[in-house]
FIMI-412958 format. One record per residue (C-alpha): residue in one letter; x, y, z. Coordinates in pm, whole numbers, padded with zeros to 5 digits, always signed. Layout:
FIMI-412958
AXYZ
...
This chain:
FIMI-412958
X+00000+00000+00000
X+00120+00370-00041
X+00278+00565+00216
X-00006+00826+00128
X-00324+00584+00202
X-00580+00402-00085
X-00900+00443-00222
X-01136+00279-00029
X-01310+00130-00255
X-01356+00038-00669
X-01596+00370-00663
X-01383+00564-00487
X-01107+00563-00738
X-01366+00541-01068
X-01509+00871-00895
X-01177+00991-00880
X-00996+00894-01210
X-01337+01001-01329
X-01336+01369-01213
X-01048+01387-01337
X-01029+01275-01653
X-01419+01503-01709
X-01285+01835-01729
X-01343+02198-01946
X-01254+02016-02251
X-01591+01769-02251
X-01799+02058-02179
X-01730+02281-02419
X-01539+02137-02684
X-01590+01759-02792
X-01996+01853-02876
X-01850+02080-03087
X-01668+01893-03278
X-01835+01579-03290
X-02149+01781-03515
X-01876+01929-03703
X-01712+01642-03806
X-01956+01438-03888
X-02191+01390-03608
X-02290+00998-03558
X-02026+00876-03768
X-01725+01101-03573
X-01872+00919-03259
X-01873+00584-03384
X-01493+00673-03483
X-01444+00874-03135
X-01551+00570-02924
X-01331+00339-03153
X-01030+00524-03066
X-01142+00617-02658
X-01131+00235-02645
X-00865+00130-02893
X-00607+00377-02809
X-00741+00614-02471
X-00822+00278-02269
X-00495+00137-02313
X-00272+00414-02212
X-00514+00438-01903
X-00506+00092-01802
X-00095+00108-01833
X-00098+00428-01645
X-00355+00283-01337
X-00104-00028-01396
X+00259+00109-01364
X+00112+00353-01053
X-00027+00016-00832
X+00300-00184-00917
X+00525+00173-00805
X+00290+00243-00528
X+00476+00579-00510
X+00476+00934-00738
X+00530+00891-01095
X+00875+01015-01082
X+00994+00730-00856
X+00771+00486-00978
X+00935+00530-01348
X+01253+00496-01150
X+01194+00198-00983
X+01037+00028-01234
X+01248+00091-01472
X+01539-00009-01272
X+01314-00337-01183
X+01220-00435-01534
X+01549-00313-01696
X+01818-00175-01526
X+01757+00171-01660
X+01666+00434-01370
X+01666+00696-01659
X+01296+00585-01723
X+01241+00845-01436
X+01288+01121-01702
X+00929+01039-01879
X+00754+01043-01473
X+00962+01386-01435
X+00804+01501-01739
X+00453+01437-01633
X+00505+01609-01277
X+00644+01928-01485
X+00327+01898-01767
X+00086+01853-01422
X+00212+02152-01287
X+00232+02364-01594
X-00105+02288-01713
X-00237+02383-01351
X-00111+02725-01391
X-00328+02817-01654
X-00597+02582-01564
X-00677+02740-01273
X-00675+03082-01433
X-00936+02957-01672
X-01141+02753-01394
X-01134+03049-01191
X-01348+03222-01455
X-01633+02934-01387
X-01651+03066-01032
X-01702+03462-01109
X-01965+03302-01411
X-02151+03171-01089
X-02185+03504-00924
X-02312+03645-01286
X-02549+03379-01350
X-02673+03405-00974
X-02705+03811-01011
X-02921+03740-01327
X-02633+03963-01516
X-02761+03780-01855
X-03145+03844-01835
X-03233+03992-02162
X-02890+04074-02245
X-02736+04143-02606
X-02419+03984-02768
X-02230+04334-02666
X-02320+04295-02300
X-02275+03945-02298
X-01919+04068-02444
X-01869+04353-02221
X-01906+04104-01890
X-01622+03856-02020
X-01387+04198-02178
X-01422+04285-01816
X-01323+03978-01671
X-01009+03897-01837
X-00911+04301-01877
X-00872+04297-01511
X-00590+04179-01306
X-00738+04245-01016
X-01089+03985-01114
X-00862+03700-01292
X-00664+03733-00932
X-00922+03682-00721
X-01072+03371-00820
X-00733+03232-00949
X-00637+03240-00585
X-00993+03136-00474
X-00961+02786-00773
X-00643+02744-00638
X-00728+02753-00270
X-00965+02523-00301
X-00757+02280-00482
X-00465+02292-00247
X-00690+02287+00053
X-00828+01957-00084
X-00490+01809-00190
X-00336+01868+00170
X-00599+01700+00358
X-00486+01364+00200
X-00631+01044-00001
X-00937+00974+00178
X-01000+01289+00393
X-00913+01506+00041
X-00952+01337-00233
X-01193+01074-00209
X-01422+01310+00004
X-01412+01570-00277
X-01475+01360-00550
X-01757+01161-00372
X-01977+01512-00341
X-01825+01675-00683
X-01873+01408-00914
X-02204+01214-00801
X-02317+01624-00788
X-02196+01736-01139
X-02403+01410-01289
X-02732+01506-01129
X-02662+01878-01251
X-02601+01723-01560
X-02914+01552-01582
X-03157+01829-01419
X-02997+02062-01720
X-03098+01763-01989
X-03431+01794-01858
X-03438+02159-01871
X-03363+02106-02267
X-03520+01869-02332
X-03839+02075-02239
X-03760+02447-02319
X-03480+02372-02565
X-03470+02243-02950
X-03409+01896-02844
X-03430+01781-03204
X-03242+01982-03386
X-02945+01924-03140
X-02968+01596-03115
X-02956+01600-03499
X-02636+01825-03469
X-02478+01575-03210
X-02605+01206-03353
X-02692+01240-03774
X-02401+01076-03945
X-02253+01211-04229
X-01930+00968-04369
X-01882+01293-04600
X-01720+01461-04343
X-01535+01199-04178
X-01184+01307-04335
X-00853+01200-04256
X-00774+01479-04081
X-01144+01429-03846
X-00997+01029-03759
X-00720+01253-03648
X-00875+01499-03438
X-01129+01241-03314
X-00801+01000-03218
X-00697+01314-03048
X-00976+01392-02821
X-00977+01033-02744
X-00595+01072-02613
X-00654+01414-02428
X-00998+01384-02279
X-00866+01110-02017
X-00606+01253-01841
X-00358+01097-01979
X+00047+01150-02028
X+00089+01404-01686
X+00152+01144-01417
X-00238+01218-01283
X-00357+00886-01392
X-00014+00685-01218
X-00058+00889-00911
X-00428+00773-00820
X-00339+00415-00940
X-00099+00415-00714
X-00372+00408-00452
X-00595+00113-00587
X-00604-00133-00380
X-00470-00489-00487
X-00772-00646-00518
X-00911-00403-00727
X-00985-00469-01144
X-00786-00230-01375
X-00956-00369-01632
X-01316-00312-01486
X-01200+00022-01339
X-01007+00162-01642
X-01338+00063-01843
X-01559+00230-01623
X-01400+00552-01619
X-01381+00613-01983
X-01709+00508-02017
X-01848+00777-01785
X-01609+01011-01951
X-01726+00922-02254
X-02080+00959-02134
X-02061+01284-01983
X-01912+01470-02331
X-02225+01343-02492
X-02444+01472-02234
X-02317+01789-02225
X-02357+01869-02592
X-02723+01725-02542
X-02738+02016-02299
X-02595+02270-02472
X-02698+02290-02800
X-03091+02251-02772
X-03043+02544-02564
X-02837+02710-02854
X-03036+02594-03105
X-03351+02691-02966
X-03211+03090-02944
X-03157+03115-03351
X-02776+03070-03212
X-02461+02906-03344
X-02269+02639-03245
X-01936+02753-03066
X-01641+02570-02953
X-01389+02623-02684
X-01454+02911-02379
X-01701+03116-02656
X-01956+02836-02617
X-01988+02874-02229
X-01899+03219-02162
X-02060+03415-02465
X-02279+03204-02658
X-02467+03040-02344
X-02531+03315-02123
X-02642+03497-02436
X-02908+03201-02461
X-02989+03143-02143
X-03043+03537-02077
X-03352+03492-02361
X-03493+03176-02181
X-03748+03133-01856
X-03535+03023-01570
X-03206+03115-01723
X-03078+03270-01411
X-03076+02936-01218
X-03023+02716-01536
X-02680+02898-01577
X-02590+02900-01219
X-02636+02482-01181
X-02448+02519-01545
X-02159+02686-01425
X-02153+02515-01077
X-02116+02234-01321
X-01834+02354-01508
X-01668+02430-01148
X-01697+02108-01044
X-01555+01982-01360
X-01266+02219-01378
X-01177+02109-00942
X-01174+01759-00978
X-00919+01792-01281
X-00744+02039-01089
X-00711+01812-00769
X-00576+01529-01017
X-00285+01803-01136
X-00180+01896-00809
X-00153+01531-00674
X+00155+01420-00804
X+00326+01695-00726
X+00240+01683-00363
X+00318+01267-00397
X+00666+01391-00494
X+00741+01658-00230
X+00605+01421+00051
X+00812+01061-00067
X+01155+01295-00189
X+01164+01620+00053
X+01003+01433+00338
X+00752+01742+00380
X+00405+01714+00597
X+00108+01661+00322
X-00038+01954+00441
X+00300+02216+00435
X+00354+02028+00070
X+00006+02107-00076
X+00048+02471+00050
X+00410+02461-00153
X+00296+02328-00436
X-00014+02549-00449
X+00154+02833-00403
X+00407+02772-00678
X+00101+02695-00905
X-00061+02986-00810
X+00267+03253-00912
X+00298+03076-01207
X-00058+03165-01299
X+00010+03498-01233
X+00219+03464-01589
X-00132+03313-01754
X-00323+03591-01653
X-00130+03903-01749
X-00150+03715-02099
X-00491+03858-02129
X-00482+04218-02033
X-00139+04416-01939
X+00074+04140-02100
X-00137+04067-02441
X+00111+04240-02695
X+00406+04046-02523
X+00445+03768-02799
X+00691+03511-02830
X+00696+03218-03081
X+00352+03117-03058
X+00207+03430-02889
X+00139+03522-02559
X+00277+03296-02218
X-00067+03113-02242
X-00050+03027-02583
X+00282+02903-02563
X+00245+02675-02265
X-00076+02619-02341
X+00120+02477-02642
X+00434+02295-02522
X+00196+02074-02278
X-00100+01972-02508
X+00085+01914-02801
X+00396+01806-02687
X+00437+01701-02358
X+00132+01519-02299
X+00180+01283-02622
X+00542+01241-02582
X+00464+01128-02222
X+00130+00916-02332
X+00358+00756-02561
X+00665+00659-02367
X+00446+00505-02063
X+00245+00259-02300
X+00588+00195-02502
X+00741+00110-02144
X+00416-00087-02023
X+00400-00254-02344
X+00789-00324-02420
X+00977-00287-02172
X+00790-00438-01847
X+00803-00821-01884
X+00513-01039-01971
X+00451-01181-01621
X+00504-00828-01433
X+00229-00677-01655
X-00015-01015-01633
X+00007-01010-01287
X-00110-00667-01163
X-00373-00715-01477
X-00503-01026-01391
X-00391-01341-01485
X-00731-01547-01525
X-00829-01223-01812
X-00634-01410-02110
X-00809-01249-02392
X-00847-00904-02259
X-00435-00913-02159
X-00376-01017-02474
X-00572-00764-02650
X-00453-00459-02436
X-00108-00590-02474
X-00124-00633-02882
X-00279-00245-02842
X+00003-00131-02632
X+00255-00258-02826
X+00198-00180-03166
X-00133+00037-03204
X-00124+00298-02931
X+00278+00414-03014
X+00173+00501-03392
X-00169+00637-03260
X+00007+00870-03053
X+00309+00966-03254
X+00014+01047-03534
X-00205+01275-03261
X+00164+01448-03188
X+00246+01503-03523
X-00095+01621-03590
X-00064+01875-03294
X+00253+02004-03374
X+00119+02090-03706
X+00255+01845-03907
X-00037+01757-04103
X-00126+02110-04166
């Protein structure tokens, strides 16, 4: 067992793998381009790939994190010294503590918006508003230091603050309200557009197949959303598996997270678009969907004020139990290496997240001419860990699970009696999922352009 504690139970870490694995990204941007891409038919191809390439790099993650029992960088260390002699395997769980940390920075930044959206949405700031107010409220957010400050440090302090107080205390008491919560949001909003929403029309938008759009370059981008929806490639996975009890399935687990992932993308563009649609509105991707184009809906629509506040609370949620997953390994790390107290480590580790974000949010006001390569700080690390890092690292753990781990060491934290399924996600991981990958990071880097 880990020095840190374990789940308690199967649910416990499917809540928690779960939450974090359901971020921003479902909510407001695989909808989007699922009915861009060819609706039904880029779904068929999206759950080919979540299963064919997502599942496997999650089930090697949960696996090399239970056999380490310790942070990602020292399990890759003393597994690869275990399996092969070669401690330098450390490198790829080094990478995924810096990618974890990085992506934090800006993550919280971005979830702190979700927060101040709550306050808007609970002041009615959107009834009967126009696109130009509906503008004017988000100009003002990110134009301000002072705003994007205050609920960075509010995202963040509630991240560290659940981080510190440990595996079961922390993290499985967060993601037992959080997640069980953001589903039954979820589903009261469904009902909500189902009823006052055009239902049909999205669920045309989401579900009609049309092959004629199912391009090359959409298998691409659908084998991408499959890789970066789960949480996969910064050490967040590894860390929480590291906590799974021995008795515990990764094969049932691993399935039943990306199945709920998986589920809870296609309920939120159920939610979203009817509501869109039903407005004369169109489709949006990215932080325009949530923050202009739906309060500019809801604003027009009966109940909108506390639609969009159980929306947004939603999107919080989301955002925290990613958030808690970033920070983990981190504070894993600075517990087993530095021999800190959990609690003086997750105040550490939040801090440095939290002056780092400081970076992130200048980006968008007093810092937004400052360009370098790719553009601002945020674009560029927003950059360098999406399209690089998190590939590069999704790739070397399922080429190390795959290749270099032996037969039996793999098989046995598995499950021996599962013949077909080990031999299946062992065929995946060691010829499908490293050219999957390398295509999804060649796509990203622009390759295919």
């Amino acid at each position: 067992m880990s020095m840190h504690g374990q789940w308690s139970s199967r649910l416990a870490f499917i809540l928690a793998v779960a939450g974090s694995a359901v971020g921003l990204g479902n909510i407001w941007k695989f909808p989007y381009i699922a009915g861009q891409n060819g609706g039904g038919a880029f779904v068929l191809v999206y759950l080919a790939c979540v299963f064919l390439v997502g599942l496997p790099i999650m089930m090697s993650e949960v696996l090399l994190g239970r056999r380490g029992r310790r942070n990602p960088m020292s399990t890759m260390r003393i597994l690869g010294e275990e399996e092969a002699g070669q401690p330098q395997w450390q490198l790829v769980g080094l990478g995924g503590l810096i990618a974890s940390f990085l992506i934090l920075s800006y993550y919280s930044v971005i979830g702190g918006w979700t927060l101040h959206y709550i306050l808007l949405s609970a002041q009615d700031s959107f009834a009967n508003a126009d696109a130009a107010l509906v503008n004017e409220l988000f100009d003002g957010l990110v134009g301000s230091v002072g705003k994007l400050a205050l609920w960075h440090s509010v995202f963040m302090g509630l991240t560290a603050g659940v981080v510190a107080r440990g595996v079961e205390q922390g993290l499985e008491s967060a993601v037992r309200f959080m997640v069980p919560a953001l589903v039954l949001i979820m589903l009261a909003l469904l009902g909500y557009a189902i009823n006052s929403g055009d239902f049909e029309r999205g669920l045309h938008f989401l579900f009609d197949p049309d092959f004629s759009k199912l391009t090359p370059t959409a298998i691409l981008i659908a084998m991408g959303q499959a890789f970066f929806s789960l949480s996969v490639g910064m050490g967040a996975v590894m860390a929480y598996g590291a906590y799974l009890p021995q008795d515990e399935s990764i094969i049932k687990t691993s399935i039943a997270v990306v199945s709920t992932d998986t589920a809870i993308a296609l309920l939120a563009g159920l939610v979203i678009f009817p509501i869109v649609f039903a407005n004369g509105l169109d489709p949006a991707e990215g932080p325009g969907l949530v923050f202009h184009t739906l309060p500019l809906a809801l604003g027009q629509m009966p109940g909108g004020a506390l639609v969009g506040t159980a929306f947004f609370i939603l999107l919080a949620f989301a955002g925290l139990t990613s958030a808690i997953s970033l920070l983990e390994p981190v504070v894993a790390w600075l517990v087993e290496r530095r021999g800190m107290r959990r609690g003086a480590a997750g105040l550490l580790a939040g801090t440095g997240v939290w002056l780092l974000g400081w970076l992130t949010i200048v980006s968008f006001n007093v810092a937004a001419d400052v360009k370098l390569l790719r553009g601002t700080f945020f674009d560029n690390i927003d950059f360098l860990t999406s399209n690089i890092m998190l590939p590069l690292g999704g790739f070397f753990v399922t080429v190390f699970a795959g290749w270099v781990m032996c037969a039996n060491s793999s098989a046995d934290e598995l499950d021996p009696s599962a013949g077909i399924v080990y031999r299946t996600w062992r065929l995946l991981a060691r010829y499908v999922v490293p050219v999957a990958v390398t295509l999804v990071f060649l796509n990203a880097i622009g390759l295919f352009d």
